[in-house]
N, C-alpha and C positions, 0 to 999 in steps of 0.2 A: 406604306404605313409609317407615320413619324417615331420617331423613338421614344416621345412621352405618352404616344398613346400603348406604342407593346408594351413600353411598363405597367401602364395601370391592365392593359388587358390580362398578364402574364400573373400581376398581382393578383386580381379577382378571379382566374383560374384555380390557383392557389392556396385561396380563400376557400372554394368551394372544396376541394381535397379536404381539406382542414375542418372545415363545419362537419361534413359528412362523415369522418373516420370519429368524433367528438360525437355524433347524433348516435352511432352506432355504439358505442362503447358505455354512454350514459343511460341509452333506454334499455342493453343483457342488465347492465349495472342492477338498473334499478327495479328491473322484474325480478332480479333475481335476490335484491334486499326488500323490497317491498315499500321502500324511501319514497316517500310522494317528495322533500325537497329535490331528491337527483334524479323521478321521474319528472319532476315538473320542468329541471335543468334539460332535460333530452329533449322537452317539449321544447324546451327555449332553442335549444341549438337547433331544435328540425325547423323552425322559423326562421333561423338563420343562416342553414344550408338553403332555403326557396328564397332566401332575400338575397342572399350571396350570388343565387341561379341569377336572380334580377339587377343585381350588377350590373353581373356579367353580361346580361344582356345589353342593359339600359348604357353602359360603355361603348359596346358595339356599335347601338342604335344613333349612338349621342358622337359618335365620329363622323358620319357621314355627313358631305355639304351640305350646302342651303340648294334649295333647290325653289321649283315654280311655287313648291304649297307651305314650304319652310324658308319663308326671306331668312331667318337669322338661323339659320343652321337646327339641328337635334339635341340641342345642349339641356334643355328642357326636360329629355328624357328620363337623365341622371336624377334629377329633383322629382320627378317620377314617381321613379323605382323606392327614391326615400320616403315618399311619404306612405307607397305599401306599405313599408318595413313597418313605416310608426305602428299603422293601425293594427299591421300582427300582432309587434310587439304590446299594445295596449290589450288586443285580443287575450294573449297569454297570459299573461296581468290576472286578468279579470275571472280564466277557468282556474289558476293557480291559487285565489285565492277565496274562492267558492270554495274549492277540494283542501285546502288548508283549515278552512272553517269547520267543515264537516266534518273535519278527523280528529280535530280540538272538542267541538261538541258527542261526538260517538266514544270515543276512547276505546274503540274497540278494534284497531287497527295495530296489528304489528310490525316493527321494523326487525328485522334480522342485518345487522350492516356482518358485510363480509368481503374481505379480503381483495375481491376484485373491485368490489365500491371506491375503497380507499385508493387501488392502483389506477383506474381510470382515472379518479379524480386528480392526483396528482399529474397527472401526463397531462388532464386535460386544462391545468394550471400554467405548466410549462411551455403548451401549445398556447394557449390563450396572450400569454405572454408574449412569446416570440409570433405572433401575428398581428397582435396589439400595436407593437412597436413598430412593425415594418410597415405596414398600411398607414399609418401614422403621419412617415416621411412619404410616402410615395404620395398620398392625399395631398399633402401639403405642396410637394412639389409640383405635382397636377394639377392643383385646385380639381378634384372631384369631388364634388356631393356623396355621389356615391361612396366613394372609397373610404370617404371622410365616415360617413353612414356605417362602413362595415367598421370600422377600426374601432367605432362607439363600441358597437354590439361587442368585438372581440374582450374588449374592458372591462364592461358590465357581468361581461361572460367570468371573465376573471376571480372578480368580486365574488360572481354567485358562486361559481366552484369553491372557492373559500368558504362561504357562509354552508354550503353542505356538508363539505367536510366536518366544518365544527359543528354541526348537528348530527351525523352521523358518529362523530368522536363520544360527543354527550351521549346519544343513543347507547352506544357500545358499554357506558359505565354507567346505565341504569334507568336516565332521563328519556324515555320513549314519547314524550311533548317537547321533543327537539327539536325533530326531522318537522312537525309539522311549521316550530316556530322560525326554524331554519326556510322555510318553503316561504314564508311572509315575508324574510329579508327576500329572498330572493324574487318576490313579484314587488317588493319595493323599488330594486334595481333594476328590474326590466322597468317599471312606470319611470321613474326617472333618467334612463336611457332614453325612450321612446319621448318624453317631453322635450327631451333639449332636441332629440334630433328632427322630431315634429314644429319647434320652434325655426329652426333655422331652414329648414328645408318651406314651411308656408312662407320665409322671409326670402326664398329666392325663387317661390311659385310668384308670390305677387309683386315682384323686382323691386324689393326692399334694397336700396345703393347699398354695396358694402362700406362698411365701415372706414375711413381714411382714404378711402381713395380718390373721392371728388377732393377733397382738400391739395390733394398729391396734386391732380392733374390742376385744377384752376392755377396753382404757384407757380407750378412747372409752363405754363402757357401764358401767365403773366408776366412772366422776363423774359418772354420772346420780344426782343425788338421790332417797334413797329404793332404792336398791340393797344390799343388804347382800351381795351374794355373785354371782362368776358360778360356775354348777355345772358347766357344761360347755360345750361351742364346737367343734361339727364342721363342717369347711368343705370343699367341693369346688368345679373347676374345672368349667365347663359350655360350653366354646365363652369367646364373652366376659365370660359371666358368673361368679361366685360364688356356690353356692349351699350353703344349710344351715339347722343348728339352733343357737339357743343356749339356755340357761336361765338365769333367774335369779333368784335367790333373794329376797321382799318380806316385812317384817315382816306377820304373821299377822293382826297387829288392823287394817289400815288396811282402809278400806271399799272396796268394787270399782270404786270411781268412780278413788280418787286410784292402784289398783293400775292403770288402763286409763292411765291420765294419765302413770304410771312407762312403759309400755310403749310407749305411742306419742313419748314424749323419747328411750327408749333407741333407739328405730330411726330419728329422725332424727338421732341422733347419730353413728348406724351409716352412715348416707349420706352425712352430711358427713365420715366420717375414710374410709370406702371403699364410692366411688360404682359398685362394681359388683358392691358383695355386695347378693344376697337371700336374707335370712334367716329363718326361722321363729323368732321367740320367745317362750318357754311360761314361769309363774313359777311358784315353787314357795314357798307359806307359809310362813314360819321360825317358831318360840320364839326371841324376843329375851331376854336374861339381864337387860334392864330392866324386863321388863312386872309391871306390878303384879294383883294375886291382882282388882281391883275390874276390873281391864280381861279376864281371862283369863275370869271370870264371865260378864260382858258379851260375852264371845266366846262362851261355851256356847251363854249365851240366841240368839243371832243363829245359830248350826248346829243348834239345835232349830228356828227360825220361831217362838222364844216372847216375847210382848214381858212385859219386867221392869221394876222400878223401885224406890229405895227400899233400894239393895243396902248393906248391913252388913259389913261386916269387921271382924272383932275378934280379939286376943292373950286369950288367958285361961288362967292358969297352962301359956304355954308351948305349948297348944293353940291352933289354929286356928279359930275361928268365924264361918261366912258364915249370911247371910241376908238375903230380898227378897220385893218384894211382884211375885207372877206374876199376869198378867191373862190371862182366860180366856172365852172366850164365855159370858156371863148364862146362854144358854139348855140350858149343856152340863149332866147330870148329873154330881151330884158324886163318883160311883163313878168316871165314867171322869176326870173332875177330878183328882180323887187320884191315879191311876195318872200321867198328865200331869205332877203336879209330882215322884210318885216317879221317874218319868227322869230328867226335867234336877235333880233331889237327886243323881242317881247320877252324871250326867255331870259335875258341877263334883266330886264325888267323885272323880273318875277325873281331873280335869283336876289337881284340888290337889292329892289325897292323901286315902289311905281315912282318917284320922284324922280329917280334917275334919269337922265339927259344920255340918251344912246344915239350916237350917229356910226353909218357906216358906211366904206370906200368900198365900192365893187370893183373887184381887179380881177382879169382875163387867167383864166387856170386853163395850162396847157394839159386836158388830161390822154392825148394822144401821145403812143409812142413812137417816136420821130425818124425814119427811115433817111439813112444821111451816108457820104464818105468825105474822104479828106478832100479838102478843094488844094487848085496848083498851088505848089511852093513859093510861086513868086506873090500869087496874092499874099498867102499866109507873110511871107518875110513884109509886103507891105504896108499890114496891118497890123506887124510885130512894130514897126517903126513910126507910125501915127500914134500907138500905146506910147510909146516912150519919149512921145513930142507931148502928147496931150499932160502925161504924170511928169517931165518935166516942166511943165507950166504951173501945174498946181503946187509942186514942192513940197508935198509931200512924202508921196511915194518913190522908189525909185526902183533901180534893177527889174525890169519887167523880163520875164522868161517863163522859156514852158507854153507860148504863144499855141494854140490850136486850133485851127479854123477847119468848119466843116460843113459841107451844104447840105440842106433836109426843105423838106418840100414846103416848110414856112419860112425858109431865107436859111441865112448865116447863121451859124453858133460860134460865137468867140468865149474859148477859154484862156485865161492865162494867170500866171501867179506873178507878184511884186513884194517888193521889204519897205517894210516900215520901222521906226524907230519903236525899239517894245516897250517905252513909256508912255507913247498915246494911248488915249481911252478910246474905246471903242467906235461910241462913235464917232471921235475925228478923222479913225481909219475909215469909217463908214460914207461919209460925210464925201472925202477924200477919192476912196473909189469909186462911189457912186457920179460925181464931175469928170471921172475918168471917162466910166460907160460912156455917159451922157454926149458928151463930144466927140466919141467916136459913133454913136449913131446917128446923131446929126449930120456927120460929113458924110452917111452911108444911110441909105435907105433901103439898102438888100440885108443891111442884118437884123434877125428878130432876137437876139439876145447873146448879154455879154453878161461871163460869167467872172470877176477879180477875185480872185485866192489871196490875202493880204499874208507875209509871213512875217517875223521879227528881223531883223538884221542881224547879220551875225558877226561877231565879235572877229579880227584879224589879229 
């Protein structure tokens, strides 16, 4: 059991002590003066000790998870048990002020007030008080319906003990049209009890959002980085909690790592601006008016599963022109090949524009994994030493090391790394190693690939 729920439940135990030692004390009272306003007060509090029962219950009920038949939990219950209360309380209302009438019109009714009237009532002032206040904060700290519900009644209850006493006081010094006019305040404050708490309790039966708290969460989730939009924000009340959806909108090209990383910031940000919403939130991919035509390509390829590389974009008289090298399993036929790159032809068609000019290079994807070991030493040093004939031919590269040669059932694998000066641009390093490769496979028709690690030179 969490510790915010033994409070409220310890409170609403409490509660019921309280009502009931109050129901008991008002209705000797009031047989024994004859006060229709402090027998109508003992009607009130015995509605209050069976609403106080229904707390207690409705607490109990409203702790338990979600389950198969309750997706969002029991929270429900708490709003329950308040809107009994209302209808008692209107119930009360309605006999108090029937029997208020008729004792106005008869005048034949006697009040005797005596000495236990007045001691009740005061205790029952004192009590009303100090539960009033306590249910108050513990309400507030829980957020329960309920509890919120009883701390009303405790209030109201206050009031009316009030307005008896100064009816029974009048009584006592002559005025015996007190007690009854005192009995009409007091079904005043049960009716105006019973509305507010019938107001707010239908406002979280038909999941009326609370007040301020969509505003909290939409600001708190719009200066999450990487949010471009919230689309929408529905929120309901559940007992003490907040429950719902929200959306929100993630530019399209980021990968699903940094979009999980957007999503899990926005919901701690949702707990630190309001610690008792739970939220669902779902994103939904935007078109950014920034993305560029090489990134929106690179999106095709990644919602095919096709890997690309190599990709081209070009203006040419006012036309548009893409093109890239698609890599494709070695062992696929090229009929179905072809079909393969005529889709993703068609899909950056459709993503740019039917105008667009799409060509594209079918290149061999090794997607086997390559069963190999190290080949002899002497090859490997021979092959260390063609690298460092060929890179010094081109003059660019130099210091070749880290040579690895390895045999796998499709030839050679050469790896090896070299330095470059770290103010060439890329692709002159590219350019560079690539002439490397290239002429050592030429002189070698057992290697199927040569891997160049280009590094910067380093400073002496």
């Amino acid at each position: 059991m969490s510790e915010l729920h033994a409070k409220k439940e310890s409170a609403a135990l409490a509660s019921i002590g309280a009502s009931a030692a109050i129901t008991v004390g008002k209705l000797v009272a009031g047989l024994m003066s004859g006060s229709l306003a402090l027998l109508s007060e003992a009607g009130h509090a015995a509605v209050d000790t069976g609403a106080t029962i229904l707390t207690w219950l409705a607490v109990r009920a409203a702790h338990k998870p979600a389950d198969d038949e309750h997706h969002y939990g029991h929270g429900k219950y708490e709003s329950l048990a308040a809107l009994v209360e209302t209808g008692l309380l209107f119930a009360l209302t309605a006999f108090v002020v029937i029997e208020a009438t008729h004792r106005l019109l008869s005048r034949d009714v006697s009040v005797e007030p005596k000495a236990i009237a007045f001691i009740v009532l005061v205790a029952s002032i004192v009590i009303d008080a100090v539960r009033w206040v306590s249910l108050e904060r513990i309400a507030k700290e829980t957020r329960s319906d309920a509890l919120a519900a009883d701390a009303l009644h405790f209030s109201s209850d206050l009031v009316a003990s009030a307005l008896v006493l100064i009816g029974l006081i009048f009584t006592y010094f002559g005025y015996p049209q007190a007690d009854a006019f005192a009995a009409f305040g007091v079904a005043a404050f049960v009716a105006i009890a019973g509305y507010r708490l019938g107001r707010r309790t239908v406002d979280a039966l038909l999941d009326t959002a609370p007040a301020g708290v969509a505003d909290q969460v939409r600001a708190a989730v719009e200066a999450v980085p990487g949010v471009v939009s919230v689309d929408f924000l529905r929120l309901r009340p559940a007992g003490p909690v907040v429950l719902g959806e929200i959306g929100i909108g993630v530019a399209r090209t980021l990968p699903q790592e940094r979009v999980a990383r957007i999503v899990e910031e926005a919901t701690e940000a949702i707990k630190r601006k309001a610690p008792e919403a739970e939220l669902t939130l779902t994103t939904t991919p935007l078109a950014l008016d920034d993305e560029t035509a090489l990134e929106r390509v690179l999106l095709v390829a990644s919602r095919q599963k096709r890997a690309i590389h190599h990709v081209t974009v070009q203006e040419v008289d006012g036309r548009r022109s893409v093109s890239f090298d698609l890599e494709l399993d070695g062992r696929m036929a090229h009929g179905a090949a072809h079909e393969a790159a005529t889709r993703i032809e068609a899909a950056v068609r459709e993503e740019l524009g039917d105008d667009v000019e799409v060509e594209t290079h079918i290149e061999p994807l090794e997607t086997r994994e390559l069963e190999g070991h190290d080949a002899a030493p002497d090859l490997a040093a021979t092959i260390a030493s063609e690298l460092a004939q060929h890179a010094a031919r081109g003059g660019v590269i130099g210091d070749v090391h880290n040579v690895r040669v390895r045999r796998t059932n499709a030839g050679l694998v050469v790896n090896y790394h070299c330095r470059v000066d770290p103010a060439l641009t890329v692709t002159r390093v590219h350019d560079a190693v690539d002439d490397v490769d290239r002429r050592l496979k030429t002189g070698r028709s057992d290697i199927c690939r040569v891997v160049g690690h280009a590094e910067p030179k380093r400073d002496v």
